[in-house]
C-alpha positions as CSV (number, residue, x, y, z in Angstrom):
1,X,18.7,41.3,0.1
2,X,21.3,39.6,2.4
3,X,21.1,37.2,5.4
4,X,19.7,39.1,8.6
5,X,22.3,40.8,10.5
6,X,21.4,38.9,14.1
7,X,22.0,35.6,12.0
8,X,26.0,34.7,13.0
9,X,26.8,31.6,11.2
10,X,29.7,29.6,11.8
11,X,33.1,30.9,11.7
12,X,34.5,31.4,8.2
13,X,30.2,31.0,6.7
14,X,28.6,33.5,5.4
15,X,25.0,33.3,3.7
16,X,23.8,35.7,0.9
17,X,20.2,35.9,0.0
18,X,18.9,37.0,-3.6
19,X,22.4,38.3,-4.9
20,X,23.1,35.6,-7.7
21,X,21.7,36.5,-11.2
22,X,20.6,33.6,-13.7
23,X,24.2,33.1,-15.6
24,X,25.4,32.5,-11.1
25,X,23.3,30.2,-10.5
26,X,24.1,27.9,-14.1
27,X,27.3,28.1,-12.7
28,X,26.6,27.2,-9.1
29,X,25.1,24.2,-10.9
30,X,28.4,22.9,-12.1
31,X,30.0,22.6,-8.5
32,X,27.7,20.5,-7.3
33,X,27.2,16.7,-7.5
34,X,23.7,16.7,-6.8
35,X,22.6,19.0,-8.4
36,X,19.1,18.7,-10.5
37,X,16.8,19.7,-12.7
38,X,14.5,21.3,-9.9
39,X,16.9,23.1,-8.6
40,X,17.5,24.9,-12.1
41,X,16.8,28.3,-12.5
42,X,14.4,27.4,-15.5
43,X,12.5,24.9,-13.6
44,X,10.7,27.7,-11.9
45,X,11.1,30.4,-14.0
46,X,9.2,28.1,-16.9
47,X,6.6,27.1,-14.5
48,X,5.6,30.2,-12.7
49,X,7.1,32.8,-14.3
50,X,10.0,33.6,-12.0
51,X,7.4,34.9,-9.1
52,X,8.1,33.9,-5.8
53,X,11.6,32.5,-6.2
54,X,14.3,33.0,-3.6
55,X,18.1,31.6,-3.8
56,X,20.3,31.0,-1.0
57,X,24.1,30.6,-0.9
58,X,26.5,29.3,1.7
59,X,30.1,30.2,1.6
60,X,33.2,29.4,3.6
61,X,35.8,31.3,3.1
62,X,34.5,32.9,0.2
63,X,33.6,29.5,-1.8
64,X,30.2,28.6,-2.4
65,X,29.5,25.3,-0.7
66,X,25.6,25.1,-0.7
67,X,22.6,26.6,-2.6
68,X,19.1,26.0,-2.3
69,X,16.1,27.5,-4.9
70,X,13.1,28.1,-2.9
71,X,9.4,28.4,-4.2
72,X,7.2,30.8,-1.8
73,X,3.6,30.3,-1.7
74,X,1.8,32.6,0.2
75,X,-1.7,32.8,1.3
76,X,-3.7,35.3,-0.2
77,X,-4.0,38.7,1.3
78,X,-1.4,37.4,4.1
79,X,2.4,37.5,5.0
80,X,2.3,33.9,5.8
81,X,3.0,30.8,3.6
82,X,5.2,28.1,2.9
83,X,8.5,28.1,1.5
84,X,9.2,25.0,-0.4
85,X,13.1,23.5,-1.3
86,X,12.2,20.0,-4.0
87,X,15.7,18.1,-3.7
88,X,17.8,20.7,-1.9
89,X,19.9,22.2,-0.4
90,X,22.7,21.4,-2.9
91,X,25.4,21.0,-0.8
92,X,28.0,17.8,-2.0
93,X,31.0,19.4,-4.0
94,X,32.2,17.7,-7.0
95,X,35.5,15.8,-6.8
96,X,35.2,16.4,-2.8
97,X,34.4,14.1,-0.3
98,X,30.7,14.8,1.1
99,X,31.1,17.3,4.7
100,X,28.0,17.1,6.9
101,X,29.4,19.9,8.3
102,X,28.3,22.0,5.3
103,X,24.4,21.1,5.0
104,X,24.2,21.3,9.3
105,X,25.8,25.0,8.3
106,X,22.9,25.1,5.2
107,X,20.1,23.6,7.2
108,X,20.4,26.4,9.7
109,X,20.7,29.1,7.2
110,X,17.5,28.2,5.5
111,X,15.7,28.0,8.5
112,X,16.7,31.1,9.7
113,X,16.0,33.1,6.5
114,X,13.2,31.3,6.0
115,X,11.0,30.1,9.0
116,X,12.5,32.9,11.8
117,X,12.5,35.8,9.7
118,X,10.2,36.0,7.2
119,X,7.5,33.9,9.2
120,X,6.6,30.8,6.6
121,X,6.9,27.1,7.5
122,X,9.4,25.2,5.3
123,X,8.7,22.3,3.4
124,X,11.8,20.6,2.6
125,X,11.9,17.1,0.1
126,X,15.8,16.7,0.5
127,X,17.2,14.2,-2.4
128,X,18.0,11.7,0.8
129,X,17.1,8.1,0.1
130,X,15.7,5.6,3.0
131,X,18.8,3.7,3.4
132,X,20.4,6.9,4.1
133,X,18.5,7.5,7.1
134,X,20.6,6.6,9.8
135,X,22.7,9.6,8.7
136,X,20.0,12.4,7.6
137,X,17.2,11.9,9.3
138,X,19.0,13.0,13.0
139,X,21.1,15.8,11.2
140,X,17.4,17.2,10.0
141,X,16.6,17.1,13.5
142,X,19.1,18.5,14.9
143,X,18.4,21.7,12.1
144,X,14.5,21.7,13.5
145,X,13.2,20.0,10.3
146,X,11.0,17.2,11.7
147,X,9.7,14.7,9.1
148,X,5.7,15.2,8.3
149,X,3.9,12.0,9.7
150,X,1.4,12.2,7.3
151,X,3.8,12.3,4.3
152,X,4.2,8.9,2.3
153,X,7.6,9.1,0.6
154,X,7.6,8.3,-3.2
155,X,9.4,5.0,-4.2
156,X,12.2,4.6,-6.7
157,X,14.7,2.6,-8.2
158,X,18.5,4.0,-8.3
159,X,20.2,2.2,-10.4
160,X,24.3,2.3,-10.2
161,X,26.3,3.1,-13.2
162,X,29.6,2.4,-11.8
163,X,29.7,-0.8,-14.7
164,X,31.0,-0.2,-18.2
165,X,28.0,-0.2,-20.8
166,X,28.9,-4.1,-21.4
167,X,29.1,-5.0,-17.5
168,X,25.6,-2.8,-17.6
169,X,23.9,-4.6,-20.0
170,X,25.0,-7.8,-18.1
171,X,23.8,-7.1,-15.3
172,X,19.8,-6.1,-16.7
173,X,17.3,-9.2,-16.0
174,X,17.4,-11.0,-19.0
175,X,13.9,-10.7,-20.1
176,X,14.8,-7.2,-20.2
177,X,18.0,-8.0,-21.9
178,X,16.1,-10.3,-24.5
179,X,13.9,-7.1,-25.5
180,X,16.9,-4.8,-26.3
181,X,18.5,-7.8,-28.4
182,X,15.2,-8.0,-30.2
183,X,15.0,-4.0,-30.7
184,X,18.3,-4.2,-32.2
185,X,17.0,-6.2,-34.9
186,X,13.9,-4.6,-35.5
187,X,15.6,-1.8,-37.8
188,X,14.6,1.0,-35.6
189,X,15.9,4.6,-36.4
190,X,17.0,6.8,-33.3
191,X,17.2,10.3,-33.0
192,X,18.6,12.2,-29.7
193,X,19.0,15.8,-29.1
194,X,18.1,18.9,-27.3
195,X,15.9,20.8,-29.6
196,X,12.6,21.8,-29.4
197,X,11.2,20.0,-32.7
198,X,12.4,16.8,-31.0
199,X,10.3,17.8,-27.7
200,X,7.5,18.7,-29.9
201,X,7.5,15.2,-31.4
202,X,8.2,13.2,-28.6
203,X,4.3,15.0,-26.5
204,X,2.4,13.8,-29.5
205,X,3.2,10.2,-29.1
206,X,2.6,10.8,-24.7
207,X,-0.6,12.2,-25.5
208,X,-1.0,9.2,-27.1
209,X,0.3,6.8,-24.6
210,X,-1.9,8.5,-21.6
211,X,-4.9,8.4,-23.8
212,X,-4.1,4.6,-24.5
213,X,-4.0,3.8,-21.3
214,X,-6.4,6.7,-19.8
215,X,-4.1,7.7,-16.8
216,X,-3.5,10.8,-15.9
217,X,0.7,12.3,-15.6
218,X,2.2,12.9,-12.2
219,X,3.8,16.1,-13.9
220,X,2.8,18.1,-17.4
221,X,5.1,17.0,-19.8
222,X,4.4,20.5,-21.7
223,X,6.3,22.1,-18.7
224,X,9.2,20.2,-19.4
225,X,9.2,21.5,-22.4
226,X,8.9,25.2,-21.6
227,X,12.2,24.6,-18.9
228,X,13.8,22.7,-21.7
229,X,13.5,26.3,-23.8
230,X,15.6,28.4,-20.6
231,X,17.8,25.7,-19.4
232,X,21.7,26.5,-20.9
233,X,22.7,24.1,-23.5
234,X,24.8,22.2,-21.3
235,X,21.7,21.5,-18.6
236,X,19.4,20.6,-21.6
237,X,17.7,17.5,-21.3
238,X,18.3,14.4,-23.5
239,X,15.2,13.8,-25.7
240,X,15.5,10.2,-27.2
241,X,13.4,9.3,-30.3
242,X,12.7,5.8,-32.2
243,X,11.1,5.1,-35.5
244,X,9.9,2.7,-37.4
245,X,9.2,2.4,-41.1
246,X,9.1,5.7,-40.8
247,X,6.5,6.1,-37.8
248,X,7.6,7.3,-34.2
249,X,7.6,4.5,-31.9
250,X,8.4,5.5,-29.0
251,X,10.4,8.5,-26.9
252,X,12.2,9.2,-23.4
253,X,13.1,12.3,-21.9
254,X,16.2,12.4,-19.9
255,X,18.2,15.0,-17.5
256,X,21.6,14.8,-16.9
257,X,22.9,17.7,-13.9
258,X,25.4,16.9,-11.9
259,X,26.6,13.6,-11.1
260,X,23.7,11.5,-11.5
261,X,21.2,11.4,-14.3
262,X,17.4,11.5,-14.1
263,X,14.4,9.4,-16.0
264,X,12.0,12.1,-16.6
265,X,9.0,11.1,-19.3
266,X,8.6,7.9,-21.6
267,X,5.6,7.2,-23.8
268,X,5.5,4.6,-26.7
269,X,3.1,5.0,-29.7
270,X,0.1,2.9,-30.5
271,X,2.2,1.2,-33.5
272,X,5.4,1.2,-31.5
273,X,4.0,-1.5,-29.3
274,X,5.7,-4.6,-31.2
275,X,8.9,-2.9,-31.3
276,X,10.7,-3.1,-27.9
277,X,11.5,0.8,-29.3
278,X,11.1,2.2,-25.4
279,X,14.2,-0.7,-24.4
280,X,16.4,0.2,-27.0
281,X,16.0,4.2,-26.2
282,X,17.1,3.7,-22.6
283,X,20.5,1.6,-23.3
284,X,21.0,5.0,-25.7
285,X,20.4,6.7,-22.4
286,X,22.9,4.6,-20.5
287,X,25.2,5.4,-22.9
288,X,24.6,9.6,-23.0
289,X,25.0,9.7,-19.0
290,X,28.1,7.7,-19.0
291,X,29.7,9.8,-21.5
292,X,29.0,12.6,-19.5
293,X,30.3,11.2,-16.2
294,X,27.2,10.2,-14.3
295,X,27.4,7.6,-11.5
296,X,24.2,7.0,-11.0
297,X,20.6,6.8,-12.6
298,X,17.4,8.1,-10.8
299,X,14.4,5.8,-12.2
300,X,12.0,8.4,-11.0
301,X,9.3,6.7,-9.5
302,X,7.7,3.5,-9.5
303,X,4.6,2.1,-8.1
304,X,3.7,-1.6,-9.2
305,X,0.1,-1.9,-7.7
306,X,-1.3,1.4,-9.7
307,X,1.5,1.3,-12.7
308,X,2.5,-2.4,-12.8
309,X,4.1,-2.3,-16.5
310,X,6.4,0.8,-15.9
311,X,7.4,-0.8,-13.0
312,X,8.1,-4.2,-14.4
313,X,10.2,-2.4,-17.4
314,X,12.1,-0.1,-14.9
315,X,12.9,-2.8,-12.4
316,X,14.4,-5.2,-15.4
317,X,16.1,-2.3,-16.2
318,X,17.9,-1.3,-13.3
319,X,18.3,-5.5,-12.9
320,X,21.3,-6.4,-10.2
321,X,22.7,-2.7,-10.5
322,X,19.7,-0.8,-8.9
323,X,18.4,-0.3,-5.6
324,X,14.6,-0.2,-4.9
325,X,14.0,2.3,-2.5
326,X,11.8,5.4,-0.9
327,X,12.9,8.9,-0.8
328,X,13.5,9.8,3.4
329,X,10.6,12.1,3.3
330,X,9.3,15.7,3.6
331,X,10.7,17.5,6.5
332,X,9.0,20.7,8.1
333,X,10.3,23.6,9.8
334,X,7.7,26.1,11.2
335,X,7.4,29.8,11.0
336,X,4.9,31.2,14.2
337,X,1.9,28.8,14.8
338,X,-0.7,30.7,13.0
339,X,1.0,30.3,10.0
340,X,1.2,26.4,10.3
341,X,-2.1,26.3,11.1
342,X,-2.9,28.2,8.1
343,X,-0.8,25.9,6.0
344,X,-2.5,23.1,7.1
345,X,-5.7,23.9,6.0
346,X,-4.3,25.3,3.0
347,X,-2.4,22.0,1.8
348,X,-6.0,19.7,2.8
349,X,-7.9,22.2,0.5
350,X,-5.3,21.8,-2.9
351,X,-4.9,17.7,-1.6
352,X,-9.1,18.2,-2.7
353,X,-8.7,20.2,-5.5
354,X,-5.8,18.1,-6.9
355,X,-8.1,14.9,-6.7
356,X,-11.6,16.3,-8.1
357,X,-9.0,17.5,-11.1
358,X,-7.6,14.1,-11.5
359,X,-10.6,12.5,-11.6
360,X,-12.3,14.6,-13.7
361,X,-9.8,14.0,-16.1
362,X,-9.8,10.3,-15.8
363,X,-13.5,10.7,-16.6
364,X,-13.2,12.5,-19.8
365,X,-10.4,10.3,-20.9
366,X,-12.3,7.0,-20.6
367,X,-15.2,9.0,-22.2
368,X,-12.7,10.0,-25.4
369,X,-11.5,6.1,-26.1
């Protein structure tokens, strides 16, 4: 399938639709600086199968400049839906200095394929951070994407890796740095790697952790695991391990695509407690993404009223190199107005079903301790 014909982008553009095959897109991967793990061609294959997956490519002059993976959801029965884009387009070049050209060129192309001809509204979380808004938030606008005013943007911490590993560890608050000293000298054995048997491991001791502390996860760890299975070798994510006297203590799960790395899933053990194992596995961390060239370190979330330790550990952490800061949103472009309308009662109903699950599962986790 290829761009509609009465779509003229810019001279020396030109958009293709659905023409790149799985080994394309790996390799679309490596061109850009921000790319990510949802924007992998596992992360939705793994999740749903492959169904309802569309890719988009910008070129200029024949070079591919910007890519977006979209997820469709339609209603049932109807031609309507929404077509969602999780930190996309990809659109920064590695080695190249960014071109705002190039997503206005992207932003246009997506709503046209998207929105004007196939009828769905577009939901798009763009990997834009708040204190970035004074540049994306009116170039989104300009594209027709207008920023949901019922949308609360997540909160992170991005934490700079431009430091070597010694400036780094200078730089973490020093309770923090205290910890690692002390994990050091606590005879811990790590293990790191891609496989599977190290994934395996590493959801025993989170089932653990979760049941410990009778939360339920923002995203199914076991999913992670299936993408980890289709992702090429060099997209694989990091899986950290630490053990001691021969017991797991504790485990991370990194991603590394693009320029910046990404803090996916930790969990530490009921006997891993004493151990400072969880500091100890991210300085290992630190130390993987700057070998493979990453600038910058995506915390991945942080809430200190509802998760108070995570957020404590990340924030001393991330210490005088990291930023705290919200993602700029979700931004919505519409398809025809039935078809919003129809979104919007389709979002409130899974919003309900998402929070009867949730709390039916906090339920029967307290009932389990």
């Amino acid at each position: 399938m290829s761009a509609s014909r009465s779509f003229m982008p810019p001279d020396g553009y030109a958009v293709d639709v659905d023409t790149v095959d799985k080994a394309g897109w790996h390799d679309l991967l490596d061109r850009f600086a921000d790319a990510n793990i949802y924007q992998s061609w596992a992360y939705e294959s793994a999740r749903g199968g492959g169904r309802n997956i569309s890719r988009i490519v910008l070129r200029k002059d024949g070079e591919a400049v910007a890519a977006a993976q979209v997820k469709i959801v339609k209603l049932p029965l109807l031609k309507l839906g929404v077509a969602y884009v999780r930190w996309g387009p990809m659109w920064r070049l590695r080695g190249r200095e960014a071109d705002t050209s190039v997503l206005s060129a992207a932003l246009d192309a997506i709503r046209h394929e998207y929105a004007a001809r196939r009828g769905l509204t577009v939901r798009l979380l763009p990997y834009f951070l708040a204190d970035e808004r004074d540049t994306f938030h009116p170039l989104l606008g300009a594209g027709r994407f207008q920023r949901l005013d019922n949308d609360t943007p997540q909160r992170t911490l991005l934490m700079s890796l431009e430091h070597s590993l010694p400036e780094l560890r200078a730089r973490f608050e020093q309770k923090w740095r205290n910890c690692l000293n002390r994990a050091e000298k606590n005879g811990l054995v790590v293990e790191e790697g891609s496989g599977d048997d190290l994934f395996e491991r590493f959801i025993g001791i989170h089932a653990q952790m979760h049941a410990r502390k009778g939360f339920v996860a923002g995203s199914d760890v076991s999913e992670f695991r299936a993408i980890q299975r289709e992702l090429p070798e060099r997209h694989k994510m990091r899986v950290f391990l630490a053990s001691a006297n021969g017991e797991l203590a504790a485990g991370a799960v990194c991603s590394r695509i693009g320029d910046h790395g990404v803090y996916l899933h930790g969990a530490t053990s009921d006997a891993g407690m004493p151990t400072n194992a969880s500091y100890l596995l991210q300085w290992r961390a630190l130390a993987w993404l700057k070998e493979g060239g990453a600038t910058s370190y995506n915390l991945h979330g942080i809430n200190p009223v509802t998760n108070p330790g995570t957020y404590r550990f990340k924030a001393g952490l991330s210490g005088r190199s990291g930023r705290d800061l919200h993602y700029l949103g979700t931004y919505e472009c519409s398809g025809p107005a039935s078809s919003h309308a129809l979104v919007g009662l389709a979002e409130s109903l899974r919003r309900a079903w998402r929070l009867r699950r949730a709390t039916a599962a906090r339920v029967h986790a307290r009932a389990g301790q």
